[in-house]
Short mmCIF file of the C-alpha atoms (twelve columns), coordinates in Angstrom:
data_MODEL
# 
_entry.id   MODEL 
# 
loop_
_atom_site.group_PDB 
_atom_site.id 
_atom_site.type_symbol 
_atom_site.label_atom_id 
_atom_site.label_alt_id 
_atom_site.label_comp_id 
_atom_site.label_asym_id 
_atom_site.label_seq_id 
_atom_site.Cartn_x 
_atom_site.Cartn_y 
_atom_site.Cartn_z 
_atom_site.pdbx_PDB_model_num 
ATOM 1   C CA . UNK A 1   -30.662 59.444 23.771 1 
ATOM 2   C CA . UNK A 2   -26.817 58.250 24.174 1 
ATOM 3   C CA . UNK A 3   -25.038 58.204 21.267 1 
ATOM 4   C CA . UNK A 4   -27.367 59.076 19.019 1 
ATOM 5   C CA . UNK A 5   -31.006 59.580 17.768 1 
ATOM 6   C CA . UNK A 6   -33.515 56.766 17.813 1 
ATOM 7   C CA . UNK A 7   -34.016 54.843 14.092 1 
ATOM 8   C CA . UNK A 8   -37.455 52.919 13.982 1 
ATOM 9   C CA . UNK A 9   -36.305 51.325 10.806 1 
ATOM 10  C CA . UNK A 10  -33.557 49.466 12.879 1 
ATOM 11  C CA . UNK A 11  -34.889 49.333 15.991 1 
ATOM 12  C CA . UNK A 12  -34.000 45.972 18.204 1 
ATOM 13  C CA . UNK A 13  -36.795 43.806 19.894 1 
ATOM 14  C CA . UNK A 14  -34.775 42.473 22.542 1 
ATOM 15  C CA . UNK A 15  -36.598 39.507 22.733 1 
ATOM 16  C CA . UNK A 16  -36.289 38.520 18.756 1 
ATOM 17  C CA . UNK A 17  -33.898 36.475 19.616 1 
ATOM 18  C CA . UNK A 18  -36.244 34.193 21.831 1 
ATOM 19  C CA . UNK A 19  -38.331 33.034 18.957 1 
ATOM 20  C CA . UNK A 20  -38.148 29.704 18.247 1 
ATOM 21  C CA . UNK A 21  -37.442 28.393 14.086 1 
ATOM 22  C CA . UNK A 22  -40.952 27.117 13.854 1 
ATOM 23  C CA . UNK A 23  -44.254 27.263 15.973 1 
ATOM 24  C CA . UNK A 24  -44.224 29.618 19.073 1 
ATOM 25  C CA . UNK A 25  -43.372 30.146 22.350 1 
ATOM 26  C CA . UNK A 26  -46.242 31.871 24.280 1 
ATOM 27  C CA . UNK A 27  -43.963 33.775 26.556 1 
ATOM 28  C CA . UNK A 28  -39.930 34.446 25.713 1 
ATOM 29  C CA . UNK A 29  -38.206 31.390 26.935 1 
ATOM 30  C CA . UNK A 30  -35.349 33.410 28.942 1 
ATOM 31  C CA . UNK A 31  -38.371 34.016 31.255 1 
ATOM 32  C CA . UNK A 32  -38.846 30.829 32.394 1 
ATOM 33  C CA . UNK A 33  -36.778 31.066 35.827 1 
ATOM 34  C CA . UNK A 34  -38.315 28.093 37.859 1 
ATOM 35  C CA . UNK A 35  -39.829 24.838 37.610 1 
ATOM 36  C CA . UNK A 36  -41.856 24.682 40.796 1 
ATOM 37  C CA . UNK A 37  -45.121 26.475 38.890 1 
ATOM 38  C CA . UNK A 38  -47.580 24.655 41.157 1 
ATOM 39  C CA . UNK A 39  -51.377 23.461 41.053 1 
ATOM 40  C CA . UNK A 40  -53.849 21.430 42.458 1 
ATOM 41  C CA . UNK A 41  -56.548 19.125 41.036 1 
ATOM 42  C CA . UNK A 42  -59.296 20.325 38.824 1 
ATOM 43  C CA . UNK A 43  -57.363 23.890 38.771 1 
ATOM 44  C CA . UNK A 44  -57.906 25.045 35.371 1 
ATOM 45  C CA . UNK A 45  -54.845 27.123 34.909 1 
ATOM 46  C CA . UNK A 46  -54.457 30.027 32.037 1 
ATOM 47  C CA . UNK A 47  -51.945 32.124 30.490 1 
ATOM 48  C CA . UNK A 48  -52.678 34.280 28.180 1 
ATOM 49  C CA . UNK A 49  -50.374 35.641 25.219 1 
ATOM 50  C CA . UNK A 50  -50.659 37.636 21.985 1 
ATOM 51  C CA . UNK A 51  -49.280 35.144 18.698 1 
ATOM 52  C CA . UNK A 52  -46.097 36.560 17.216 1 
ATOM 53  C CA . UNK A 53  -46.883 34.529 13.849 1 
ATOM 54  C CA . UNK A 54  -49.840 33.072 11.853 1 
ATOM 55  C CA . UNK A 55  -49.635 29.754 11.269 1 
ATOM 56  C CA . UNK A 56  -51.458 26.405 11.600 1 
ATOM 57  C CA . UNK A 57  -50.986 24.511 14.923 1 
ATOM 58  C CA . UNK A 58  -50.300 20.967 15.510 1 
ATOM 59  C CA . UNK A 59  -49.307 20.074 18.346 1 
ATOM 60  C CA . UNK A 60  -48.073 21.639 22.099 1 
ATOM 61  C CA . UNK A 61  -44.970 21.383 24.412 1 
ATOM 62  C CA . UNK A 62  -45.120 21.485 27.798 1 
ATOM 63  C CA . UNK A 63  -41.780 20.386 30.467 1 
ATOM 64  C CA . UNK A 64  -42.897 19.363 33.986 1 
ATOM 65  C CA . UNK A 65  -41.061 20.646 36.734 1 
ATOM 66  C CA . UNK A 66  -39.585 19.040 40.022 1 
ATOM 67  C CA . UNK A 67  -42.475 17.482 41.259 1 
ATOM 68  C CA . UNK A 68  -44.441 14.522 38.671 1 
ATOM 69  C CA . UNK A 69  -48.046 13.912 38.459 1 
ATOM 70  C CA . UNK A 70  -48.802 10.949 40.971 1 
ATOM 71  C CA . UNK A 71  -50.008 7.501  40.107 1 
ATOM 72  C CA . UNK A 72  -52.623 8.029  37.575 1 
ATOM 73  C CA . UNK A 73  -54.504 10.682 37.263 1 
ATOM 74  C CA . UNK A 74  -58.349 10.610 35.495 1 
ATOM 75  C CA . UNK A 75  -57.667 13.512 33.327 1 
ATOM 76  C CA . UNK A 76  -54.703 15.361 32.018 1 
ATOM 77  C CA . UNK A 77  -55.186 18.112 29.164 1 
ATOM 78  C CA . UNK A 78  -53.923 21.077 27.512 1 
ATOM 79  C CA . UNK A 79  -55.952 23.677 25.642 1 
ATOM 80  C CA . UNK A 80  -55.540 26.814 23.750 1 
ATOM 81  C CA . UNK A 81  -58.410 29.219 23.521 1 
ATOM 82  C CA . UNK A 82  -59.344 31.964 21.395 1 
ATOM 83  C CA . UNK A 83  -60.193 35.206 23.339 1 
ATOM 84  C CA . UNK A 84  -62.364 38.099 22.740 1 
ATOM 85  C CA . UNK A 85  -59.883 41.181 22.842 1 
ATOM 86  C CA . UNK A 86  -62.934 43.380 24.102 1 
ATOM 87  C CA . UNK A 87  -64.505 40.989 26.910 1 
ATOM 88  C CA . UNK A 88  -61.751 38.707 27.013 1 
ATOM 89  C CA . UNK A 89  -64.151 35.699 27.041 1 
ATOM 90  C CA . UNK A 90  -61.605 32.722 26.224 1 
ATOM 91  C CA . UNK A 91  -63.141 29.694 24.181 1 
ATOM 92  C CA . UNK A 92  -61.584 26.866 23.640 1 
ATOM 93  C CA . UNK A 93  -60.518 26.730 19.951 1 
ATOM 94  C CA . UNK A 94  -57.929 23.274 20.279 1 
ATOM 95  C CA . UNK A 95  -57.222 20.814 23.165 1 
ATOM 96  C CA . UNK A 96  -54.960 17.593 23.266 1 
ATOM 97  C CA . UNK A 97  -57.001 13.967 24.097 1 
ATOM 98  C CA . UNK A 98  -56.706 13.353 27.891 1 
ATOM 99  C CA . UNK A 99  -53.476 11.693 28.153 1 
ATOM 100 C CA . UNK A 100 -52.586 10.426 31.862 1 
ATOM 101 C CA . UNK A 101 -49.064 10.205 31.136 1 
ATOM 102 C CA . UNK A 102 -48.186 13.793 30.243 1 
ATOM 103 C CA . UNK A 103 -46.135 15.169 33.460 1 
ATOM 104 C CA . UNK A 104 -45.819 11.522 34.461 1 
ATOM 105 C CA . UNK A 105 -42.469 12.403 35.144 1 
ATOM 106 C CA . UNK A 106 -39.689 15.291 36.837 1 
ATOM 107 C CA . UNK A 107 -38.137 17.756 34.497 1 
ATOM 108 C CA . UNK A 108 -39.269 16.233 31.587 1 
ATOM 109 C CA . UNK A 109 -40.699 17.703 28.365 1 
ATOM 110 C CA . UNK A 110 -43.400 16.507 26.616 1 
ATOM 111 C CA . UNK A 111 -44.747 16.548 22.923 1 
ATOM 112 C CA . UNK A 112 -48.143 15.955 22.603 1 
ATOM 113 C CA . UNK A 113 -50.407 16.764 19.446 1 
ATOM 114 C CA . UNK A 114 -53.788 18.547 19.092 1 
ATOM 115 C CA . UNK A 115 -57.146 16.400 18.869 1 
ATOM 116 C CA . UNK A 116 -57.983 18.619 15.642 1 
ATOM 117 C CA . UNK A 117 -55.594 21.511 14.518 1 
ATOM 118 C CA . UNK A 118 -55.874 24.881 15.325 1 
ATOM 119 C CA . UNK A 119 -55.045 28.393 12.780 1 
ATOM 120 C CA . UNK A 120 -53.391 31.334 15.118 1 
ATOM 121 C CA . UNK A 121 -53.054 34.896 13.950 1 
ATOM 122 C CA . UNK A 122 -50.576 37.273 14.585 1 
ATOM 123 C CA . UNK A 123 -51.660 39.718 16.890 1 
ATOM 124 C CA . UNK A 124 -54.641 37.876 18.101 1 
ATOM 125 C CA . UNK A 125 -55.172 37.407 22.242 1 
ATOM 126 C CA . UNK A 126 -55.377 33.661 23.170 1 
ATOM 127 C CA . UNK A 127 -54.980 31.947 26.127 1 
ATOM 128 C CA . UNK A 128 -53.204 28.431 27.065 1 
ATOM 129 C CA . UNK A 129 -54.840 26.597 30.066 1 
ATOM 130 C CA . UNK A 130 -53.114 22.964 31.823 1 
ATOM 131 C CA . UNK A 131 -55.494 21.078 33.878 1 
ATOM 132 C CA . UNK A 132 -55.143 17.760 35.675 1 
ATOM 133 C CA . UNK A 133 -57.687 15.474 37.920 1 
ATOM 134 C CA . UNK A 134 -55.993 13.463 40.550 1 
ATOM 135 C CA . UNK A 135 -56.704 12.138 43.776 1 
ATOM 136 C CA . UNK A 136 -52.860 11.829 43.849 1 
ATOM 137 C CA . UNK A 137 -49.858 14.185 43.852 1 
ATOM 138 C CA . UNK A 138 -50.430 17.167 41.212 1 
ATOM 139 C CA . UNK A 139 -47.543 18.043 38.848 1 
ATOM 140 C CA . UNK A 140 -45.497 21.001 39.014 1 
ATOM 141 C CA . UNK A 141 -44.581 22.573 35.778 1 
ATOM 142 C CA . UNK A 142 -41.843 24.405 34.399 1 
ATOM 143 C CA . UNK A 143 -42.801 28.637 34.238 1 
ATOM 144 C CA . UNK A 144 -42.776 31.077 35.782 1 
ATOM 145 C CA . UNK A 145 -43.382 31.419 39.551 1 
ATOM 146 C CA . UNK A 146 -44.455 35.009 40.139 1 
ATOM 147 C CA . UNK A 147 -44.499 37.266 43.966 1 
ATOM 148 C CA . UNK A 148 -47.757 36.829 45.819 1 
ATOM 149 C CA . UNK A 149 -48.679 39.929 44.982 1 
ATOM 150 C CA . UNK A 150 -48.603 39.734 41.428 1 
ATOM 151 C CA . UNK A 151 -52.020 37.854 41.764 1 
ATOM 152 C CA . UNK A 152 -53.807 40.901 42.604 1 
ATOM 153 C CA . UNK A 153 -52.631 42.765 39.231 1 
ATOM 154 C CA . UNK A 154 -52.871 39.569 36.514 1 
ATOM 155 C CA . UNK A 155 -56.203 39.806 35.528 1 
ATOM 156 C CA . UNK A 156 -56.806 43.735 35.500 1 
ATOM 157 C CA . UNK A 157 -57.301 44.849 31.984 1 
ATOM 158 C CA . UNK A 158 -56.020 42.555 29.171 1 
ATOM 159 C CA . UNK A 159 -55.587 39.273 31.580 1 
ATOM 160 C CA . UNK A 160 -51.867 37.933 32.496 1 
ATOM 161 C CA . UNK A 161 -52.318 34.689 34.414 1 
ATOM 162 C CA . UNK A 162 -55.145 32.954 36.294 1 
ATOM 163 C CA . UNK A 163 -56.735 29.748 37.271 1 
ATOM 164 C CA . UNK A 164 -60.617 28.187 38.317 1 
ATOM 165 C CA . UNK A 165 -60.800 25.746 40.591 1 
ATOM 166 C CA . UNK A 166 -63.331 22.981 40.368 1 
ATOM 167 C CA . UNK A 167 -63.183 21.605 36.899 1 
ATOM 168 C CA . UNK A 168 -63.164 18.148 35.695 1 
ATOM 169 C CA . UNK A 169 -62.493 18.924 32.008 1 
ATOM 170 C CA . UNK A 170 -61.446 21.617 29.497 1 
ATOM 171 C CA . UNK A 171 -64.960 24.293 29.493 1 
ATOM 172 C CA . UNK A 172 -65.529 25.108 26.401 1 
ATOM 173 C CA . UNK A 173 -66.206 28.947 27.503 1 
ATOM 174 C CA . UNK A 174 -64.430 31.128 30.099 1 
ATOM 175 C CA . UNK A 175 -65.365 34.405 31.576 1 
ATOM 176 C CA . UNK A 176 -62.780 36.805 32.638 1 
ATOM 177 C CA . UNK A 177 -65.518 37.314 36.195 1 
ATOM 178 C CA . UNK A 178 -64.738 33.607 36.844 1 
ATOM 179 C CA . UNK A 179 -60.828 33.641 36.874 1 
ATOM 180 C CA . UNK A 180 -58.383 33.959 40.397 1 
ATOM 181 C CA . UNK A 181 -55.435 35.924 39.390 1 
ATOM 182 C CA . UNK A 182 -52.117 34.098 39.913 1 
ATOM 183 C CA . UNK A 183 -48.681 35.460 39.504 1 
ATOM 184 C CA . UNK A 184 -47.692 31.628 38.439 1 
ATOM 185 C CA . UNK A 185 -47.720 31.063 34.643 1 
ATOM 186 C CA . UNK A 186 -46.500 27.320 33.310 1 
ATOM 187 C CA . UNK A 187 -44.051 27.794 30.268 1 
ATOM 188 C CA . UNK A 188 -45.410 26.114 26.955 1 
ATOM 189 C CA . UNK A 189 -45.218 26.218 22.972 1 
ATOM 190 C CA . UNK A 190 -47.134 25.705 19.835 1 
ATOM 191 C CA . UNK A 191 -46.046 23.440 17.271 1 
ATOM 192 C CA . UNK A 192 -46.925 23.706 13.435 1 
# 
């Protein structure tokens, strides 16, 4: 090693510095490089993350990108489920009330609380999923937009990013079999 041996004790997690004061982020924020993380309607999007801290969760952030939702969708929701760190079965464990207006407009971020609150653990695999039903334009949101080829790798062994098509609401159980991999991963965070 340059300059000397390695100390454990004082080791630096270069992305400590990332966390936010209170609630979480569920990926580092200096990640987020574009705001053009796209979808379509009744694509059930998820990204999964390990919580950094236990804590009781309120409430959810989410920032639209470029593009807003068109007039009026039917359904507009975000959920965050629990996931089974040996099949990595997500079920949902929290999910906002359908609110048409969220991503209602460009590069704008949005607040929104939980229908029922929802305990996290640190350590603990979960998974946060956007979904909106339009026959109108479909929001972009603010993320990460990741190579085409990334798609292949993001849901070998513990799941990155992926999406099912053809959903009208929030399921209440997902298998890993059922998920498209995707290399696109929307930005959000959890709010105590």
């Amino acid at each position: 090693m340059i300059g000397g041996s390695f100390n454990a004790a004082t080791r630096y997690d270069y992305w400590s510095f990332n966390l936010l004061d209170s609630g979480e982020a569920i990926y580092p924020r200096m990640l987020v490089s574009s705001n053009a993380v796209t979808s379509a309607s009744q694509r059930l999007r998820l990204i999964y993350f390990r919580a950094r801290r236990s804590g009781t969760v309120t409430g959810i952030r989410s920032i639209s990108g470029g593009t807003a939702a068109g007039a009026t969708p039917s359904l507009c929701k975000i959920g965050v489920y629990t996931v089974d760190p040996d099949t990595y079965a997500a079920t949902l464990a929290a999910a906002t009330a359908n609110d048409t207006s969220l991503w209602s407009a460009a590069n704008t971020e949005y607040a929104v609380a939980l229908a029922s609150s929802l305990t996290t653990a640190a350590g603990s695999l979960y998974a946060w999923a956007t979904l909106c039903v339009t026959t109108a334009a479909t929001p972009t949101l603010t993320g990460q937009a990741g190579p085409a080829g990334m798609a292949a790798t993001s849901v070998r062994g513990t799941p990155v990013a992926g999406f099912v098509d053809g959903q009208t609401d929030l399921p209440s159980t997902i298998a890993l079999a059922s998920l498209t991999g995707s290399g696109n991963a929307p930005y959000g965070e959890l709010v105590p």
